[in-house]
Structure formats: C-alpha cells, structure tokens
C-alpha positions in Angstrom: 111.8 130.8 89.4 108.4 132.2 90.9 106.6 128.9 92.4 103.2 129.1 93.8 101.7 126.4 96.1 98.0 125.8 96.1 97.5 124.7 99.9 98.7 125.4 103.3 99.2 122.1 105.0 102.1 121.0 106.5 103.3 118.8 103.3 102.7 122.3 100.9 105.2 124.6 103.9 107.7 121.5 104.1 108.1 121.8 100.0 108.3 125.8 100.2 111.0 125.5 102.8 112.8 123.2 100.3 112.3 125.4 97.1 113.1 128.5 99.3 116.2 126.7 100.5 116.6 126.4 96.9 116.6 130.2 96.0 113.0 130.2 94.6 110.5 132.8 94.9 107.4 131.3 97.2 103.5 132.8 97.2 101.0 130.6 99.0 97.2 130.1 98.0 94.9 129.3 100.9 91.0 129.5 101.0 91.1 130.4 104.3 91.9 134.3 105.2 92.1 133.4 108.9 94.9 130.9 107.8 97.3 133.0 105.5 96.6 135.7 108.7 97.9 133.3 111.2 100.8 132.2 109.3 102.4 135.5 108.3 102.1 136.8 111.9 102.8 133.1 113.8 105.3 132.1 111.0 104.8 128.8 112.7 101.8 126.4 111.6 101.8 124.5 115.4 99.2 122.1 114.6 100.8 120.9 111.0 104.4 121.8 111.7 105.2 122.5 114.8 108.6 124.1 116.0 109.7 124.9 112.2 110.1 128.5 111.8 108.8 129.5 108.3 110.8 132.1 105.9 109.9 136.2 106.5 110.2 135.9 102.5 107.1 133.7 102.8 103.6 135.4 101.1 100.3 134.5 101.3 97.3 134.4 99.4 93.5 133.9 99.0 93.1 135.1 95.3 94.3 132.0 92.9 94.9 134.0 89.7 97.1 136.4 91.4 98.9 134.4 92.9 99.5 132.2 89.4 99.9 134.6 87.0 103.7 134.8 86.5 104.0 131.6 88.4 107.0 129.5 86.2 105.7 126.5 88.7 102.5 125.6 90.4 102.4 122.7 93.4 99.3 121.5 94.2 99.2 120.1 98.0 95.5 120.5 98.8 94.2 117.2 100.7 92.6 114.7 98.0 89.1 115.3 98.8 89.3 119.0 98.2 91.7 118.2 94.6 88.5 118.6 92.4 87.0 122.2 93.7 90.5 123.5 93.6 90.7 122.6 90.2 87.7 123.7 88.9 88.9 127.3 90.3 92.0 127.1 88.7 90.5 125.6 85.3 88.6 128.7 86.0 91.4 130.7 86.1 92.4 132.8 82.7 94.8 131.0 81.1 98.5 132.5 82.2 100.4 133.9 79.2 103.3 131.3 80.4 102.1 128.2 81.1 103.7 127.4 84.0 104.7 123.8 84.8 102.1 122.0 87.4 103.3 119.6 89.9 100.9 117.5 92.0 102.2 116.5 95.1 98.6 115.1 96.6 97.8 111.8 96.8 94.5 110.1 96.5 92.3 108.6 94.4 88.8 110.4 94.3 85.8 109.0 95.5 83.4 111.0 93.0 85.4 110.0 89.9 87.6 107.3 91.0 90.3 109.7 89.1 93.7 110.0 90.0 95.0 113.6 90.9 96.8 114.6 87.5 93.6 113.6 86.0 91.4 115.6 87.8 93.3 118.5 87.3 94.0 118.0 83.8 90.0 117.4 83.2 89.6 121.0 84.8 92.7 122.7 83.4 91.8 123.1 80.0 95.0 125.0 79.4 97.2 122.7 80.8 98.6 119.8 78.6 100.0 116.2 79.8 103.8 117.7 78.6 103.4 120.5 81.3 102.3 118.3 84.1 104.2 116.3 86.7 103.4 114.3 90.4 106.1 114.7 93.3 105.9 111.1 95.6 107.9 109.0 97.4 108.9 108.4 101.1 108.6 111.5 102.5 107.4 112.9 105.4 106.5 116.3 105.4 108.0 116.9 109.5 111.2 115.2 108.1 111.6 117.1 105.1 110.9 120.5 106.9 113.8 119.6 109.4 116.1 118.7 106.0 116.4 115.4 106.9 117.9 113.6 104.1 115.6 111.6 101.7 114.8 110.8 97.7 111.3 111.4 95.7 110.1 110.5 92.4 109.1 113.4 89.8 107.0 111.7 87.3 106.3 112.5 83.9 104.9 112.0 80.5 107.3 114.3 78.9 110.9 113.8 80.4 112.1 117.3 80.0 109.3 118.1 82.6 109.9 115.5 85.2 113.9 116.9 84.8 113.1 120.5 85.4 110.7 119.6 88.5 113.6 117.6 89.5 116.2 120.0 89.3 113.9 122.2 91.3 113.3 120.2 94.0 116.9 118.6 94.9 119.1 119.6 97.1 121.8 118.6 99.6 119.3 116.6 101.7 116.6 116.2 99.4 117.5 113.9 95.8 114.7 113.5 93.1 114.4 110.8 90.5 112.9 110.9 87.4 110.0 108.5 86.3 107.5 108.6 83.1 105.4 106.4 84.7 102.5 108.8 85.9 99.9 106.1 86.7 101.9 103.8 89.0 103.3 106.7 90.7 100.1 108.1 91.4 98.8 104.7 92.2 101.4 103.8 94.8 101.3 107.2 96.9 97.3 107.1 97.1 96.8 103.5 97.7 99.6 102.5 100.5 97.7 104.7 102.7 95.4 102.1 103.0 97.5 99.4 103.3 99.0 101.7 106.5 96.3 101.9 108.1 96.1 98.3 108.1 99.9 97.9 109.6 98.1 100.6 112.4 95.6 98.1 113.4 97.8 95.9 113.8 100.0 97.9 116.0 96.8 98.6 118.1 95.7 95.1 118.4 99.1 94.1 120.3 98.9 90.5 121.4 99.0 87.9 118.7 100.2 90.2 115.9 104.0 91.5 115.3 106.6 91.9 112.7 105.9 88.9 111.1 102.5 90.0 110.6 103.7 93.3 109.7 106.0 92.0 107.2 103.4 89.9 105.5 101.1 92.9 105.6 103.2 95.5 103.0 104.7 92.2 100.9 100.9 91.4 100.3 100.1 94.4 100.3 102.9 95.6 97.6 101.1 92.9 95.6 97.3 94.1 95.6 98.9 97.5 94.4 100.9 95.6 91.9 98.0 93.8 90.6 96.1 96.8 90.2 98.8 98.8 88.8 99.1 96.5 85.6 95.8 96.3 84.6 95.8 100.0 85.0 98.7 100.4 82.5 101.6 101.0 85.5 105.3 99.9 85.1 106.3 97.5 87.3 109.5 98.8 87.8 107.6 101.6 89.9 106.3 99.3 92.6 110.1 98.3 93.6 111.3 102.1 93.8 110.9 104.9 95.8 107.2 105.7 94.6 106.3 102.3 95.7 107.8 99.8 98.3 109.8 102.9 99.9 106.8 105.0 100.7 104.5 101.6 101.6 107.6 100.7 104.1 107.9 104.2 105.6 104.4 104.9 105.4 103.4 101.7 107.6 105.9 102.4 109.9 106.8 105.8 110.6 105.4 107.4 114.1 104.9 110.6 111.6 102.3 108.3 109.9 98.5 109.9 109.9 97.3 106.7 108.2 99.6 104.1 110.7 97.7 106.2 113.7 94.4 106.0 112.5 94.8 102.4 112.1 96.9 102.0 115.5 93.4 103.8 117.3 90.7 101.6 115.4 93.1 98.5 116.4 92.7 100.3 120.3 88.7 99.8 119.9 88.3 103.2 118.8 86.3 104.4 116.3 86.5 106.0 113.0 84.4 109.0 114.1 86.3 109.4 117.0 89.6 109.5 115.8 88.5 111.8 112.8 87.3 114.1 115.1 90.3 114.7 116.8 93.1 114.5 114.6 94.5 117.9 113.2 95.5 116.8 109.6 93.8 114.5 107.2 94.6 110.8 106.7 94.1 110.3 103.1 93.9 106.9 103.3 90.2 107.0 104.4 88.7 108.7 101.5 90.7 106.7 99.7 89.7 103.4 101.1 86.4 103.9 99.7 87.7 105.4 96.2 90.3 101.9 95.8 87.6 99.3 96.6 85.3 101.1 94.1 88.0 101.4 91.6 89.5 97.4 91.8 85.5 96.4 92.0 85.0 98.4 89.0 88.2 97.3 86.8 87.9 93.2 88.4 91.2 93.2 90.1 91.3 91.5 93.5 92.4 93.6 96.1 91.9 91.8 100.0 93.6 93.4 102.3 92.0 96.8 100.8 88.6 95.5 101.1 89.4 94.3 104.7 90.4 97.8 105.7 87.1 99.3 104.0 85.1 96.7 105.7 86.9 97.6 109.0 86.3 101.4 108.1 83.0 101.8 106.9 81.4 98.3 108.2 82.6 98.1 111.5 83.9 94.5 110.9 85.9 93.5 114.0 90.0 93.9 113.0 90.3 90.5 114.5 87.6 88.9 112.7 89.2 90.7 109.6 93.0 89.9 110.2 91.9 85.8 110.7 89.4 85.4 107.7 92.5 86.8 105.5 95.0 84.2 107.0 92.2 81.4 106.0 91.2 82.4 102.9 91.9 79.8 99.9 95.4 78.8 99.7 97.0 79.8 96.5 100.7 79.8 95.1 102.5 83.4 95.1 
C-alpha cells in the first residue's frame, strides 16, 4: 500500500517506521519546507525523536494533493489545534479517484467547535464518508513505539471492514491492533485523559502530602468523569475498560514519556503555564483540550470535577493545593 501521513511530529515518524517495517510505501506532508529539508538530510528529528534513525526510503512533502493522490491510506497526526486548517486543505483537495481510507491518529477535542477529530475532518472532507474513516488510540507512546517496544492500540470504526484493514496495516510483531466500532468513546478517551494527566503531574510536583494513593484515586475518578461523559455522548462502556480507555489513562498518567504528566509535574513545582509552554519542544494536548472538555461537559450538563479543577489550575491560576483539598471535601456521595 502507498500511505501518506499528514504531519511530521514524533507520533506521525513513530507510525511511518511501523508501516515501513510493515513493507508500506511512506510520503510525508509537512507545512514547513525547512522541516521536510531537515529531515531528509538529518534523517533524525532530535527534538521529537531523538536517537531513532529514520528510513532512506522516507519522502517528504509540502504539497497535500501530491502527496494523496494515489494514497490507498491517509494518517492524520497533526497536533489537535492545527486538525481544522489541515482539513480544510485537504477538504480542498480534488477528490482522489480512489478514496483512500483516512485514519486519525490525533487526539483532542477542539476548542472552536468542541468537535472531536473524525468530525472535524469529516465536516471538511466532503469526499470522505463515515465507512472510509477510522481513529488509531490506545497506550502508546510515540518514543516507545519507534524503538518497537511491544504494545496494543485500538482501530475504531463505524464500518468493521475499515477498522480490519487499518488493523491489519498497523500490526506487527511488536505492535497488536484491536478493532472497536465505537468511534466516540475512543476519541473521547485519547483526548480527554490528557487532562486527567496533567492532574497526576501536579501531583507528582507537589511532593509532600500526595502519593500513590492519591494517584490511584486520581485515574479511578478520573476514569469516571470520562465515563460519565462518554454515555451521554453515546460511547460504549465497554471502551472505557480497554486499551482506548483505562490503558492509555494509566500509561498516560504515569509514563516519564508523558508531555501532559510533565506539564502537570512543573505547575505542581510552582511553575507556570507560560513558562513551561515556552520551553517544551512538543505539544501537550491536554491544554487545549482542558478548555475544549469543560466547555463541552458545561455545554451537554455532565459533571466533570477533576477536569474543571485542572482548567481552573490552567487558565485561573487556582493554587493546586487549594484545588486537590476543595475536591477531597466536596459533598460526600456513594460511588
């Protein structure tokens, strides 16, 4: 197969190496000239993925339609606040003779339209249908992946002939996809336990009088405000006890490879948001998406705590402290 990859970040190279690995053709599309220059010389993206040596058989791109046009896959891995220009170019885009099948492997929710990925694309897209779409999420971190260490993702999927050809594409010795039809909650998990990570960061940062039980209580909680969310939004809730769900929320709030976790970990330090953004080298989607998910559960009445804790923390400068203890003593209530 030919597969194209809208976006050069270290999560879009880590899924080339695996469909190369795979025996797939690979083009690149990146905005920036400067960055598909760098990467064809350097084959080495040092501040995304350092020490992995990319394929020679990589290409890269800044022209979209050339580089989709006999595409049999697109991936979309473009950071979540850039999801809705990118697919207004590629809704711009003359429609392929062969549809190809488009996979979205971003997470987020968007803070103009409170839409999920898949929808955004599919509002721009108007020759793409819901059969020939699919979303690629689960706990996965793109510096693990690139060194093939082994893991499981979910490709989801309206139409399960879709999900099963993504599926087939992406596995391989170290790397086994499930299938899922449940689009929504597997969009909803991978966008939203960012948030709920950069909440287990603060609490990393804050040190004394938080620690594993307060961690623990942190994703079980948390795994509930997504849950809660995820029903009235139409979600499975077979999804939130699977890979899309608590496996991504656990590795997520965890992992040193974390963005999210380290964001938190700094504000819980007593830095601040400005100064963390300013000096970190990828993007932590869970701070657009802060903003996006308290909108969203606001907008749809489901109550959503810890999320509006972290947004308060975020975009309020509440004190994490003053946060963490006005959640312990909130109104007692059964589980």
């Amino acid at each position: 197969m030919k597969v194209s990859i809208l976006g050069t970040g270290g999560w879009g190279l880590a899924l080339g190496k695996v469909l190369h690995e795979n025996g797939h053709n690979l083009e690149f599309w990146t905005p920036s000239l400067t960055e598909a220059e760098l990467l064809a010389k350097e084959r080495e993206y040092k501040d995304k993925l350092p020490g992995i040596e990319l394929p020679t058989e990589f290409k890269y791109s800044t022209e979209m339609f050339g580089t989709i046009k006999d595409s049999d896959m697109l991936v979309l891995t473009v950071p979540s606040q850039f999801m809705e220009n990118v697919a207004q170019q590629l809704g711009e885009c003359p429609a392929p003779e062969k549809i190809p099948i488009v996979v979205n492997a971003t997470k987020g929710i968007s803070e103009h339209s409170l839409k999920r990925m898949s929808e955004i694309i599919l509002s721009y897209v108007q020759w793409l249908s819901e059969e020939e779409i699919a979303v690629l999420s689960g706990p996965t971190h793109a510096e693990e992946i690139a060194r093939e260490v082994y893991s499981a993702i979910v490709a989801a999927s309206k139409n399960e002939v879709c999900a099963k050809i993504v599926q087939e594409t992406f596995s391989n010795k170290t790397l086994r996809v499930y299938t899922s039809q449940d689009v929504v909650g597997v969009e909803l998990c991978g966008s939203i336990k960012n948030i709920i990570a950069i909440a287990g960061g603060i609490i990393d940062g804050l040190g004394i009088g938080v620690g594993d039980n307060t961690k623990a209580a942190l994703i079980t909680r948390g795994q509930a405000e997504i849950c809660r969310l995820g029903e009235v939004l139409g979600a499975s809730p077979r999804t939130f006890s699977g890979l899309a769900g608590i496996g991504d929320l656990i590795v997520t709030c965890m992992s040193r490879h974390s963005r999210n976790r380290f964001v938190g970990e700094q504000i819980g330090k007593g830095k601040t948001l400005n100064e963390i953004l300013a000096h970190i080298k990828m993007v932590a989607e869970g701070v657009p998406t802060a903003r996006s998910t308290y909108a969203l559960a606001k907008k749809v009445g489901v109550e959503m705590p810890i999320v509006n804790a972290v947004y308060e923390v975020l975009f309020e400068q509440k004190d994490p402290r003053t946060a963490i203890e006005e959640l312990m003593t909130r109104e007692l209530k059964s589980e």
